[in-house]
NULUMKE-154710 format. One line per 4 residues: number of its first residue (from 1); for each residue x, y, z of C-alpha. Coordinates in steps of 0.02 Angstrom, whole numbers, always signed. Layout:
! residues N
NUM	X/Y/Z; ... $
This chain:
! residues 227
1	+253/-209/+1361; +176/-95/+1212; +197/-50/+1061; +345/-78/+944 $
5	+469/-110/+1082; +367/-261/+1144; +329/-334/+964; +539/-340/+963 $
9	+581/-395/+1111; +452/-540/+1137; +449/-609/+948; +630/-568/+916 $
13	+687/-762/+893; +554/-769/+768; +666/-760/+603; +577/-638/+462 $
17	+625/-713/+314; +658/-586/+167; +653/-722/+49; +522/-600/-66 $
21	+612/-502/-223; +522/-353/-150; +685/-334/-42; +790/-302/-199 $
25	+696/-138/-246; +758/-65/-67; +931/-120/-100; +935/-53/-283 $
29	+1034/+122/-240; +989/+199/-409; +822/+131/-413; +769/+201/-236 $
33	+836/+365/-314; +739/+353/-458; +575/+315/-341; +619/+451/-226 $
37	+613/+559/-374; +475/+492/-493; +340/+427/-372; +276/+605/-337 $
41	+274/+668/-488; +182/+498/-558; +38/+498/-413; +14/+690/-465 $
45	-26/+637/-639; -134/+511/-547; -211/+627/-447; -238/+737/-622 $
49	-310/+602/-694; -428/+559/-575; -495/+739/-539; -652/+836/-607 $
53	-692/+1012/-540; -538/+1008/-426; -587/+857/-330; -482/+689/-342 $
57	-591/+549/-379; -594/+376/-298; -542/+286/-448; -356/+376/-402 $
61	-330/+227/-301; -353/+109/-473; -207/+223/-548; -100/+211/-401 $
65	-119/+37/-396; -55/+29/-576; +97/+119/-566; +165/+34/-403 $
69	+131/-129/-515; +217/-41/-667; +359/-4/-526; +370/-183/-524 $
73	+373/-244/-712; +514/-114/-727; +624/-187/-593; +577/-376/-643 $
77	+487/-392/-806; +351/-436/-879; +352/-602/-868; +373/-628/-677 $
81	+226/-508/-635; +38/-557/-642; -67/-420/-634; -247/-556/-683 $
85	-298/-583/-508; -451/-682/-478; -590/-594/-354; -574/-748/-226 $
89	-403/-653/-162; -470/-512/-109; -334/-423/-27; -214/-467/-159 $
93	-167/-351/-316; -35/-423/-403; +98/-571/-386; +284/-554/-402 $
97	+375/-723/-434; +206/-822/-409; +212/-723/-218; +50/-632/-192 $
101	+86/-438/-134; -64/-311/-71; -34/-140/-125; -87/+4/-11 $
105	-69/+187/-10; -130/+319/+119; -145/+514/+109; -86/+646/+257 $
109	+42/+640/+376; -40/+515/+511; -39/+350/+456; -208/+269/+477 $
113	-332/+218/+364; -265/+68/+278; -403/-38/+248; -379/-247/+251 $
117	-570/-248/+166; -685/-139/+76; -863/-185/+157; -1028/-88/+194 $
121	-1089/-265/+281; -1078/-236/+469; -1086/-421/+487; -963/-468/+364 $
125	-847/-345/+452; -850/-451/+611; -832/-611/+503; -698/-547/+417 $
129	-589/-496/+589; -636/-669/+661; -560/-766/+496; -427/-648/+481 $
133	-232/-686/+460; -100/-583/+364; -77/-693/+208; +41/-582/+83 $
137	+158/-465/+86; +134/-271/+84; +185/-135/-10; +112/+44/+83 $
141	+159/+209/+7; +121/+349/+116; +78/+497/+22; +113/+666/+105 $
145	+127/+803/+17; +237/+968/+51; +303/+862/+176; +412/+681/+189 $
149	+322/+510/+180; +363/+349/+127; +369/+195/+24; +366/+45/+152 $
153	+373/-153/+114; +307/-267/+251; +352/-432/+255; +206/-549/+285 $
157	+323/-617/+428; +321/-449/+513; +141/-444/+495; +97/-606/+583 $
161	+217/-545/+740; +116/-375/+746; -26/-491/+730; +3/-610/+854 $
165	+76/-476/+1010; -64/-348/+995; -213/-488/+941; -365/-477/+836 $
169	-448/-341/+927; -303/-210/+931; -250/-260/+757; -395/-252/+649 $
173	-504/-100/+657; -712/-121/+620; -809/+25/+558; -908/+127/+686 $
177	-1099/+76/+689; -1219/+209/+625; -1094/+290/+518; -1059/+237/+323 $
181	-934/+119/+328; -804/+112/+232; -727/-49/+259; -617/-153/+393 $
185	-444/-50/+426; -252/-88/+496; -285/+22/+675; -155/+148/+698 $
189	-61/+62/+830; -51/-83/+739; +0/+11/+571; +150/+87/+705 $
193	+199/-40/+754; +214/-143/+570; +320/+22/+488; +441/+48/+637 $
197	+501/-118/+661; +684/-134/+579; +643/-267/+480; +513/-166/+383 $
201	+605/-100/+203; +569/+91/+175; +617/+226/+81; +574/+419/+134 $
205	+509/+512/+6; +508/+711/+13; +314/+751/-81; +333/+904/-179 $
209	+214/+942/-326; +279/+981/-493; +200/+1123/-589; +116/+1013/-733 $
213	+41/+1077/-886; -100/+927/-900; -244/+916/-1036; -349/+763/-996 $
217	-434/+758/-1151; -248/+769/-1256; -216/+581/-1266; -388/+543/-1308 $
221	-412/+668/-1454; -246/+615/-1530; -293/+456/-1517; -481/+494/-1632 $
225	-355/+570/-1758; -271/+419/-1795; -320/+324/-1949 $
């Protein structure tokens, strides 16, 4: 069998445990509103912030990153988020309850491109799919805009039955040689496959800009005014 359909029907006794918080954002009714309705408009300031001469800039990702993790202290507080994560856990960004969650978000209305490791070292790219097993949970947003895409939780549990039915080579994507790489990615079928299956949280989110009257230069001049 491929594809989702096979990932259900051969690891179905395999319990996914939801024990994660993460689940309680999806079940929040007004909060799933209030991310339906906010997240665009946020990740357009992002994308405002990050621009210069009309073109975003990578350090967009750095800001998205924040306000998914702001997403979180708002739902839980403060004090059960920790946002100081050492460099030895690469792939994680931030740890809800002590639980260490990767944060991911993708542009355009395919979804490919999510990236397990940022690496220009062809040989650390192979080392790094040999070694690797899904280790913490995920939180992908899918950003489409003028059209509908998504706010998705993965449970690590769902990961590791992806992982396991399609295997190392049709889960983990390497850069093609003699191009500039841009790191080791989630392959498409794989990404499928972890976003379909029912026990996968998500939220559909409609992408429409807001007409924004932005000044990037307004919070810092205030700011040299102050005595």
């Amino acid at each position: 069998m491929d594809g989702i359909s096979g990932v259900e029907s051969v690891e179905r006794k395999r319990e996914v445990k939801m024990s994660s918080r993460l689940i309680e954002i999806f079940e929040d009714e007004k909060l799933v509103e209030r991310i339906k309705r906010r997240l665009p408009y946020l990740f357009q300031l992002a994308e405002l912030e990050s621009s210069r001469a009309g073109k975003v800039g990578m350090e967009v990702g750095s800001i998205r990153e924040k306000i998914i993790v702001a997403l979180l202290i708002y739902k839980f507080g403060e004090e059960n988020v920790e946002t100081k994560i050492p460099i030895t856990e690469p792939e994680v960004d931030v740890k809800l309850f002590g639980e260490p969650i990767s944060i991911k978000t993708i542009t355009g209305k395919s979804v490919e491109g999510v990236k397990l490791i940022w690496t220009v070292d062809a040989l650390k790219a192979k080392e790094f799919r040999q070694s690797y097993y899904p280790h913490c949970d995920i939180l992908l947003v899918q950003i489409n805009w003028n059209d509908i895409g998504g706010f998705y939780y993965i449970p690590l549990e769902v990961q590791r039955m992806v992982f396991d039915k399609l295997g190392r080579e049709n889960y983990i994507k390497l850069p093609k040689l003699g191009t500039n790489p841009r790191g080791v990615e989630i392959t498409k079928k794989a990404l499928l496959n972890l976003i379909e299956i029912k026990e996968t949280q998500r939220i559909l989110i409609n992408w429409k800009r807001t007409k924004i009257d932005f000044n990037p230069y307004k919070r810092w001049i205030e700011l040299w005014r102050e005595d």
